[in-house]
CHARMM-style PDB file with segment names, atoms N, HN, CA, C and O in Angstrom:
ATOM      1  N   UNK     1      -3.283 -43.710  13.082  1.00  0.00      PROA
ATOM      2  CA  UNK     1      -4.389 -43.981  12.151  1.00  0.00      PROA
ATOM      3  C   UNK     1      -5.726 -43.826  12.875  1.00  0.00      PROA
ATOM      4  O   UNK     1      -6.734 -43.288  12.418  1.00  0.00      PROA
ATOM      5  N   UNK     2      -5.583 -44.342  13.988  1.00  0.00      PROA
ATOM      6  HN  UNK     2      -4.763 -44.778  14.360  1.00  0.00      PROA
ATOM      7  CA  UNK     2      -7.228 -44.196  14.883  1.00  0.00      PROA
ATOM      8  C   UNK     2      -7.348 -42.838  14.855  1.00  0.00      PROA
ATOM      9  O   UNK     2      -8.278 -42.357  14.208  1.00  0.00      PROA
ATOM     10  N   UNK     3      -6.350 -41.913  15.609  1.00  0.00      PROA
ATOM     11  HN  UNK     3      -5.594 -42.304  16.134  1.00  0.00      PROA
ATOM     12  CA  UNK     3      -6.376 -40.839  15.501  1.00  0.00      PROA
ATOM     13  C   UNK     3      -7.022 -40.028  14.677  1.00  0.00      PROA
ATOM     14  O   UNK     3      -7.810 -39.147  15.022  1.00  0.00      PROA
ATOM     15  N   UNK     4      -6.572 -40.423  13.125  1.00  0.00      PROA
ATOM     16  HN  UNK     4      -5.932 -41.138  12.845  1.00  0.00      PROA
ATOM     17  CA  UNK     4      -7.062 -39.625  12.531  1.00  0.00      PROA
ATOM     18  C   UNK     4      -8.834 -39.790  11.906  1.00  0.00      PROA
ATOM     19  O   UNK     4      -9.500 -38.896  11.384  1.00  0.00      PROA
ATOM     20  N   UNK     5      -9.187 -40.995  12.133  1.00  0.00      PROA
ATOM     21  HN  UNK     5      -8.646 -41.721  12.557  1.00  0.00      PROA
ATOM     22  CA  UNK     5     -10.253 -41.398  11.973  1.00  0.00      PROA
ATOM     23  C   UNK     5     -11.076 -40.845  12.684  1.00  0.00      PROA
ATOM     24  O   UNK     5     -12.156 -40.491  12.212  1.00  0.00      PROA
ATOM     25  N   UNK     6     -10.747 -40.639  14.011  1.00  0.00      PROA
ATOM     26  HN  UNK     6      -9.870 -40.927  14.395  1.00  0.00      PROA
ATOM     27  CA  UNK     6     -11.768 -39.914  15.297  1.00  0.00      PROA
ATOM     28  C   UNK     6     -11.511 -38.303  15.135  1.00  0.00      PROA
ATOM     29  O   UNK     6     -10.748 -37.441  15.572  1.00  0.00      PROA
ATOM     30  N   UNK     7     -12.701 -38.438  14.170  1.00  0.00      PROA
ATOM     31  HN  UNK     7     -13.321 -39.138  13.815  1.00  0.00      PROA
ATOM     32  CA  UNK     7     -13.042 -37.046  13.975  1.00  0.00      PROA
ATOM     33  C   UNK     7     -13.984 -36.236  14.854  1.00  0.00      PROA
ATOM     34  O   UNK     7     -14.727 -37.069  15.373  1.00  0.00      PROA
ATOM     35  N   UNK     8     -14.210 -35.406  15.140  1.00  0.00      PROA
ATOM     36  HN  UNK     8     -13.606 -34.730  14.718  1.00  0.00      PROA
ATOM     37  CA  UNK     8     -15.127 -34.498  15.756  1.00  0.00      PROA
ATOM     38  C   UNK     8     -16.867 -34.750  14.617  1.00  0.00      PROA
ATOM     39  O   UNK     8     -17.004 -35.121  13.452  1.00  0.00      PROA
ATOM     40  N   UNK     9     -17.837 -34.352  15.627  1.00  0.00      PROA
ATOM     41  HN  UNK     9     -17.726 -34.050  16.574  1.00  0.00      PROA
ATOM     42  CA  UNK     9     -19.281 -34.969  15.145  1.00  0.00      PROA
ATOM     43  C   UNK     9     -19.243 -34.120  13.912  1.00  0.00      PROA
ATOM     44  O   UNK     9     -19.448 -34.535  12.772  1.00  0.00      PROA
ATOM     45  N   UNK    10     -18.831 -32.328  14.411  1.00  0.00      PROA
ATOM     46  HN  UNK    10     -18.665 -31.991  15.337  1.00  0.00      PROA
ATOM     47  CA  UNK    10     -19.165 -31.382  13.525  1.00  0.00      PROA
ATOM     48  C   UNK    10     -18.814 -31.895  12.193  1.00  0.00      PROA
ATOM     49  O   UNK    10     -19.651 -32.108  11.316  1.00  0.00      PROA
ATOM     50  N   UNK    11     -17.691 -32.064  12.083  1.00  0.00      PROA
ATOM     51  HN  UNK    11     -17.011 -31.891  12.795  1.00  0.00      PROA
ATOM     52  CA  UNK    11     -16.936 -32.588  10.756  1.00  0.00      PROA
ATOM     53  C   UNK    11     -17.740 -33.228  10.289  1.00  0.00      PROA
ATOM     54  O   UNK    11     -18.587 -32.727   9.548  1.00  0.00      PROA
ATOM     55  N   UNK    12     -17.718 -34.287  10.529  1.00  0.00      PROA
ATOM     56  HN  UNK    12     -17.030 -34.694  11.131  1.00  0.00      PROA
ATOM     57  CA  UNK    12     -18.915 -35.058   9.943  1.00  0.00      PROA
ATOM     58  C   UNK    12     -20.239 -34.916   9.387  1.00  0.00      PROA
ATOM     59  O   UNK    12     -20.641 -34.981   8.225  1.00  0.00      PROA
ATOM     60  N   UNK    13     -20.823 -34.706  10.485  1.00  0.00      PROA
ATOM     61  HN  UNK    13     -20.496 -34.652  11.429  1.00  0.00      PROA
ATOM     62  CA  UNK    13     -22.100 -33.997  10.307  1.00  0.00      PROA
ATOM     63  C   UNK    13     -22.210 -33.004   8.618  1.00  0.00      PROA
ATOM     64  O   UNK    13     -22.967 -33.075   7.650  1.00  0.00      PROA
ATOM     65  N   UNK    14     -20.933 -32.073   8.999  1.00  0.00      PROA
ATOM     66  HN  UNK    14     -20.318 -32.016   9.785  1.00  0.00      PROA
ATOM     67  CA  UNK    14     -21.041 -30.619   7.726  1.00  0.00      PROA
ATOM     68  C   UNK    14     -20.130 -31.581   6.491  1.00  0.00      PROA
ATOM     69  O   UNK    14     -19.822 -30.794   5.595  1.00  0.00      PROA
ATOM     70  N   UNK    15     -19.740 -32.660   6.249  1.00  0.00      PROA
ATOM     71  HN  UNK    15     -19.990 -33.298   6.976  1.00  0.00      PROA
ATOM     72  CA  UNK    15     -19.295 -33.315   5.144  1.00  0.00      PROA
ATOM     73  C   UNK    15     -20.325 -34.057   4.684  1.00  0.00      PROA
ATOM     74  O   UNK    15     -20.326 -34.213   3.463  1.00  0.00      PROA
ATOM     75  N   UNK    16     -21.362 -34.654   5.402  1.00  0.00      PROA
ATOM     76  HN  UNK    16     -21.361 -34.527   6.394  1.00  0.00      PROA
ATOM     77  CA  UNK    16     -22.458 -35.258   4.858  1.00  0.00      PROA
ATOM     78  C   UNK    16     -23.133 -34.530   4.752  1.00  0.00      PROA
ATOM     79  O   UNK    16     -23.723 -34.884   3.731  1.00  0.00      PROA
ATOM     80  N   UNK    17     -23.814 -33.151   5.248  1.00  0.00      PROA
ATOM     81  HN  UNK    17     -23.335 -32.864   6.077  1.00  0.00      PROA
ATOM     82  CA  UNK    17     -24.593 -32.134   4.844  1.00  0.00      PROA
ATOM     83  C   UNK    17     -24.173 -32.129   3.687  1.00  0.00      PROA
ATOM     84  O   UNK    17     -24.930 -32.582   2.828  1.00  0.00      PROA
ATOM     85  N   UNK    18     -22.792 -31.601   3.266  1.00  0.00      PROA
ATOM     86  HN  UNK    18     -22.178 -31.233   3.964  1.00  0.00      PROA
ATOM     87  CA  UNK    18     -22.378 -30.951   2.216  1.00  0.00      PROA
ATOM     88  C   UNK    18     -22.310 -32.300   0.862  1.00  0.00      PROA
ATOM     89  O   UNK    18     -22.161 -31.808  -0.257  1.00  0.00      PROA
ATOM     90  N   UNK    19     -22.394 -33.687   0.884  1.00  0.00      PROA
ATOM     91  HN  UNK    19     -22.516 -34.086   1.793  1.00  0.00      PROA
ATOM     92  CA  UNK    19     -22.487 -34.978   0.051  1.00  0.00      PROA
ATOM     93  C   UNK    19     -23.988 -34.780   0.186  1.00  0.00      PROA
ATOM     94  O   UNK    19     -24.237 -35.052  -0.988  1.00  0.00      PROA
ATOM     95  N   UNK    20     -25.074 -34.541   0.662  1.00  0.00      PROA
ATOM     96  HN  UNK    20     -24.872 -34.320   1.617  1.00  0.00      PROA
ATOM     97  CA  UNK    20     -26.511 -34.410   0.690  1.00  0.00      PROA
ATOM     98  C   UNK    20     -26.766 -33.466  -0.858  1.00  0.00      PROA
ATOM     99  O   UNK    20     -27.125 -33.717  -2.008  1.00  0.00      PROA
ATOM    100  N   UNK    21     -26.285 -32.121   0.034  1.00  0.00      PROA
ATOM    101  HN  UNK    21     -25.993 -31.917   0.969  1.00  0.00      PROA
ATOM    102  CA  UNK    21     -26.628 -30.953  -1.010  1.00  0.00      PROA
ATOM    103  C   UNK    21     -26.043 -31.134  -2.320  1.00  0.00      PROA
ATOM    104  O   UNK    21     -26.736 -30.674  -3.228  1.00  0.00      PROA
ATOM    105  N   UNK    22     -24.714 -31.800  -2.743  1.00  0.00      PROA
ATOM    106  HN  UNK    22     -24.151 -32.173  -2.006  1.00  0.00      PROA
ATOM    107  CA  UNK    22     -24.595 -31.907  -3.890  1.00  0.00      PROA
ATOM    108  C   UNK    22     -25.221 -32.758  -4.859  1.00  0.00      PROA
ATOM    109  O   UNK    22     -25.221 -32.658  -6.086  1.00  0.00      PROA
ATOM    110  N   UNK    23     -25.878 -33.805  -3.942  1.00  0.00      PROA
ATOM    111  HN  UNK    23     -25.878 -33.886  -2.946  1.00  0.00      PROA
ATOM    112  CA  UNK    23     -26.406 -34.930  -4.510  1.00  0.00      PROA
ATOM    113  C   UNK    23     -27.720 -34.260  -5.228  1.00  0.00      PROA
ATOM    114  O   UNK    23     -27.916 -34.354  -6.439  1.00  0.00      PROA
ATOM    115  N   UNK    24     -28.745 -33.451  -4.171  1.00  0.00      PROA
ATOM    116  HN  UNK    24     -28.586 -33.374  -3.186  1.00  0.00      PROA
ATOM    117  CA  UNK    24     -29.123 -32.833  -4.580  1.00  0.00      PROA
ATOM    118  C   UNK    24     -29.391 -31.660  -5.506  1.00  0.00      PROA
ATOM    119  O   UNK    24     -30.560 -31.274  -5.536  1.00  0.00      PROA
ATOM    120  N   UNK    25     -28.715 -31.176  -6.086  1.00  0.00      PROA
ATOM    121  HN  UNK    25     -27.766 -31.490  -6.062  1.00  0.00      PROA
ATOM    122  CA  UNK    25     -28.429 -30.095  -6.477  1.00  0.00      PROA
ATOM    123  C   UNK    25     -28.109 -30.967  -7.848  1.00  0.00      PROA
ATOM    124  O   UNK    25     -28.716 -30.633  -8.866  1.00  0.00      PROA
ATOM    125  N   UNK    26     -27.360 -31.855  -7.898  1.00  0.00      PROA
ATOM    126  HN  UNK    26     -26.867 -32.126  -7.072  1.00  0.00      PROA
ATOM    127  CA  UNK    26     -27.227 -33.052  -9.114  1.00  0.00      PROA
ATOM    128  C   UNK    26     -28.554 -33.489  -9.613  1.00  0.00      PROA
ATOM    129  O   UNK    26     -28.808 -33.131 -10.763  1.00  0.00      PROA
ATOM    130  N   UNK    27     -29.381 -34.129  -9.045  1.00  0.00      PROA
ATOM    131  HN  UNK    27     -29.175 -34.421  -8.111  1.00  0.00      PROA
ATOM    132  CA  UNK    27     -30.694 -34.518  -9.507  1.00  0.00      PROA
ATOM    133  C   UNK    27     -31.715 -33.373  -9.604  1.00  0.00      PROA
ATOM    134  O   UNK    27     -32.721 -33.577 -10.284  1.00  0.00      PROA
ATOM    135  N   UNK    28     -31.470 -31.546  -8.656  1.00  0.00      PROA
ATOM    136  HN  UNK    28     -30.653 -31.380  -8.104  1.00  0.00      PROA
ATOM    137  CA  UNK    28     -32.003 -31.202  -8.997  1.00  0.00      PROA
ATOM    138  C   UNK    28     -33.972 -31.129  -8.635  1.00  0.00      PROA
ATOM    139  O   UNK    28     -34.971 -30.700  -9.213  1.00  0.00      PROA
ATOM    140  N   UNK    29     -33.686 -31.746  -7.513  1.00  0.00      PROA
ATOM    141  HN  UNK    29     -32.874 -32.095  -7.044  1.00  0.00      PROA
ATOM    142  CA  UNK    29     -35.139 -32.062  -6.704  1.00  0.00      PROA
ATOM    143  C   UNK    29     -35.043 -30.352  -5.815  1.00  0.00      PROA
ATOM    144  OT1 UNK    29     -35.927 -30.015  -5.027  1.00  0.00      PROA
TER     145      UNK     29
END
């Protein structure tokens, strides 16, 4: 389970980029 939790930064990083842009793209700003 830890394992899979300890993700690499990139991952992260480009999954919240990508929860940013949709959010955006939703409201449209």
């Amino acid at each position: 389970m830890l394992r899979t939790l300890r993700q690499p930064d990139i991952d992260r990083q480009a999954l919240k980029r990508g929860l940013r842009d949709a959010v955006r793209h939703m409201i449209g700003a």
